[in-house]
N, C-alpha and C positions, 0 to 999 in steps of 0.2 A: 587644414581641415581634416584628412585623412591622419595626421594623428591623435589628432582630438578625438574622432571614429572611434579607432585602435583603443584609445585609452578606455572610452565607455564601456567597448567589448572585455576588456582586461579585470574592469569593474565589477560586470555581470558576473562574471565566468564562475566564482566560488558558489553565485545563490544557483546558476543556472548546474552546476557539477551536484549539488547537493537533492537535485529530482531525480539522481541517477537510483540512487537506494530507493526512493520512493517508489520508483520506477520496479523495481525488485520485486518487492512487497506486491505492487498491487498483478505482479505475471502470475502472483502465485492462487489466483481467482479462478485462471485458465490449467495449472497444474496440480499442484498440491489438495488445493481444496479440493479438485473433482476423484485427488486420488482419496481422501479422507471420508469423501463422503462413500466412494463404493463400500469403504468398510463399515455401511454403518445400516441402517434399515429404512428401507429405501420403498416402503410399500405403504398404502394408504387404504386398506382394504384389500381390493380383488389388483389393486391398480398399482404399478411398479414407476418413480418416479427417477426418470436420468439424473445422474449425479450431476452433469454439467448442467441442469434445467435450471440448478440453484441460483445460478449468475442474473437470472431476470430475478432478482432481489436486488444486485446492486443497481440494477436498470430504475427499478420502483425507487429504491432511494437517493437516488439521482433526480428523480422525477419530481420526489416527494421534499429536498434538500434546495433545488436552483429556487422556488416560490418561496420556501419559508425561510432563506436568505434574504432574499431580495424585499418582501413584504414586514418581516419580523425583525431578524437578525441585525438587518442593516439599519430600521428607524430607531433601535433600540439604543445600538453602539453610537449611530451619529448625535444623539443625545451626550456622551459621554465621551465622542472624541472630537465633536466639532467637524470632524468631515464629512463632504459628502458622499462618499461609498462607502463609508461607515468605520473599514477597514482600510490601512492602505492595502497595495495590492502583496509586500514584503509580510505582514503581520498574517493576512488570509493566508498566504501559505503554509507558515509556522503552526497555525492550529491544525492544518492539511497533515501535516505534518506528524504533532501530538497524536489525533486522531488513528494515523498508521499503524501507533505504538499500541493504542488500544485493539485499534483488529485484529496483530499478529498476537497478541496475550488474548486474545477472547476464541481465538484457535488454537491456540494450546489450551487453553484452558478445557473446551472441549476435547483435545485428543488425550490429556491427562485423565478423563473423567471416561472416555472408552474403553482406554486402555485395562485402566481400573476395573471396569463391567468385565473384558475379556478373561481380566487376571481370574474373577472371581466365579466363573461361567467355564473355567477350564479351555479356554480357545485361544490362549498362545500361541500353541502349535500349530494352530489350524486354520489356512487362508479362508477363512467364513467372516459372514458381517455377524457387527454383533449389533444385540437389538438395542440400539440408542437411536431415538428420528434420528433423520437427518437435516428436521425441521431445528435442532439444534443447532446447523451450521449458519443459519439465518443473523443472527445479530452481527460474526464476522463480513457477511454480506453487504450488513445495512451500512458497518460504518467503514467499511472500502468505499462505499459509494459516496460517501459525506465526504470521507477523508479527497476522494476524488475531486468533487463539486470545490472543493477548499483550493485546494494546490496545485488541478492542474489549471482552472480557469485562472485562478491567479498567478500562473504562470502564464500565461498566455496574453495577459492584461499588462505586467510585469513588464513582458520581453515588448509590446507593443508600445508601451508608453515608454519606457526607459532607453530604448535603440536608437542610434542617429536616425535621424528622418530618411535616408535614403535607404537605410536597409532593413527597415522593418517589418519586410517580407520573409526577408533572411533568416533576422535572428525569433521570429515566430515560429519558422521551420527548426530552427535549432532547438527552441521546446518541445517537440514534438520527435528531436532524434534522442532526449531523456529515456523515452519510452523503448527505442528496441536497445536502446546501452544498458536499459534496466534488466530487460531479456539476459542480456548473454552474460550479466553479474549474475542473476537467481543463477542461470547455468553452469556459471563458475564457481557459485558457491555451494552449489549442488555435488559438482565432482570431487572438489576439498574434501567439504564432509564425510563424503562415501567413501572416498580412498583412508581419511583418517579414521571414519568408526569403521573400518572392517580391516583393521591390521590387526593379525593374529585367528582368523577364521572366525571373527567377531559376526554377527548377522548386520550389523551398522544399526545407525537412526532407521534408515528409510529404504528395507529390505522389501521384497516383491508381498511378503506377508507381511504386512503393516502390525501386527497383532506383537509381534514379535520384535518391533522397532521401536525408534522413539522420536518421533515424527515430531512430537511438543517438545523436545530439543530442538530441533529445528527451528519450529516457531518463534522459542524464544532468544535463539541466535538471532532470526531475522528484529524482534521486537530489541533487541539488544543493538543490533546496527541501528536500528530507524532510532533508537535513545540517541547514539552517539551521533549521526548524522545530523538531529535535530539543535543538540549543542554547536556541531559546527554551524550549521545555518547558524543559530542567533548570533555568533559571534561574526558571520559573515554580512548580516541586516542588519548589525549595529554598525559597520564599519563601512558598511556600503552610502554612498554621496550619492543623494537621490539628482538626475536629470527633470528642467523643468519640462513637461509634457507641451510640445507646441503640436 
């Protein structure tokens, strides 16, 4: 019986390795974005908006994603998969997934189109924001929060139905340790980048004056891994031998 266990775990292990990037991606709600948004214009009138305020955008689409799953999403596709959660719980993550790739290119896309404004406003030089909302960072927002609602609850669903019945406390916890391994990759891949764009007295991507960096490099490194991560998954959900749910 415990290596029957062993085996299962050994099974998981590529789709459960593969929320590590995801994992990545979505720390970067808590750093990068709130660094993207200081550079950008942050007032509303008389009235000055916290860059990190933005993140109650992934809260509302989170809010606004678990119903219209559940009501919409799910009677739609169980029409056309024959199951009853619509999705399995491998497929919802994969879109979790897709979705990633879209938020980190909808953040570059916005810091390409900043940058632009800075270049053209003469403010390279100059750690100032430039005047782009910052109502602009909202669509990255919305679909962290979807890509969320996607792949970590079917992670979560995933690791509970799929686990030997005895430790399916365990490897539930083990979805949930995706998220600080996802932490200290953004972090590692933080330090890579800075030490390789700044050889030669270079200012790098993501210098203290963002005006002057290229932070949408960045971005699209991160949308670049979430591409390749996503290939791995499928080929890891096609290879994976679902357990029957008791």
């Amino acid at each position: 019986m415990k290596v029957e266990e062993l085996k299962i775990l050994i099974r998981m292990f590529p789709v459960w390795a593969t929320g590590i990037i995801f994992a990545a991606v979505y720390a970067q709600m808590s750093t990068l974005f709130v660094e993207q948004g200081t550079m950008m214009d942050t007032t509303i009138g008389s009235f000055s908006i916290p860059p990190a305020s933005l993140s109650t955008f992934d809260v509302i689409s989170v809010i606004f994603w678990v119903p219209v799953y559940d009501r919409v999403i799910v009677p739609i596709a169980r029409k056309f998969t024959g199951k009853e959660r619509g999705f399995t719980e491998l497929q919802r993550m994969g879109i979790g997934l897709f979705i990633s790739i879209l938020c980190m290119s909808a953040a570059a896309v916005v810091e390409i189109v900043r940058l632009q404004l800075a270049k053209e406003l003469d403010l390279v030089d100059k750690p100032v924001a430039v005047p782009l909302s910052i109502f602009w960072q909202i669509p990255q927002y919305f679909l962290l929060g979807a890509a969320e609602v996607f792949t970590f609850v079917g992670q979560l669903e995933f690791f509970y139905d799929q686990s030997p019945d005895a430790m399916r406390s365990l490897c539930s916890a083990l979805s949930l340790l995706t998220t600080s391994l996802g932490n200290y990759l953004s972090s590692f891949i933080l330090t890579v980048v800075t030490y390789l764009t700044t050889q030669g007295g270079k200012p790098g991507w993501i210098p203290n004056n963002l005006n002057e960096g290229h932070l949408d490099n960045f971005f699209w490194l991160l949308a670049g891994l979430s591409l390749l991560n996503m290939l791995v998954y499928i080929v890891a959900a096609k290879r994976y031998k679902q357990k029957k749910a008791t």
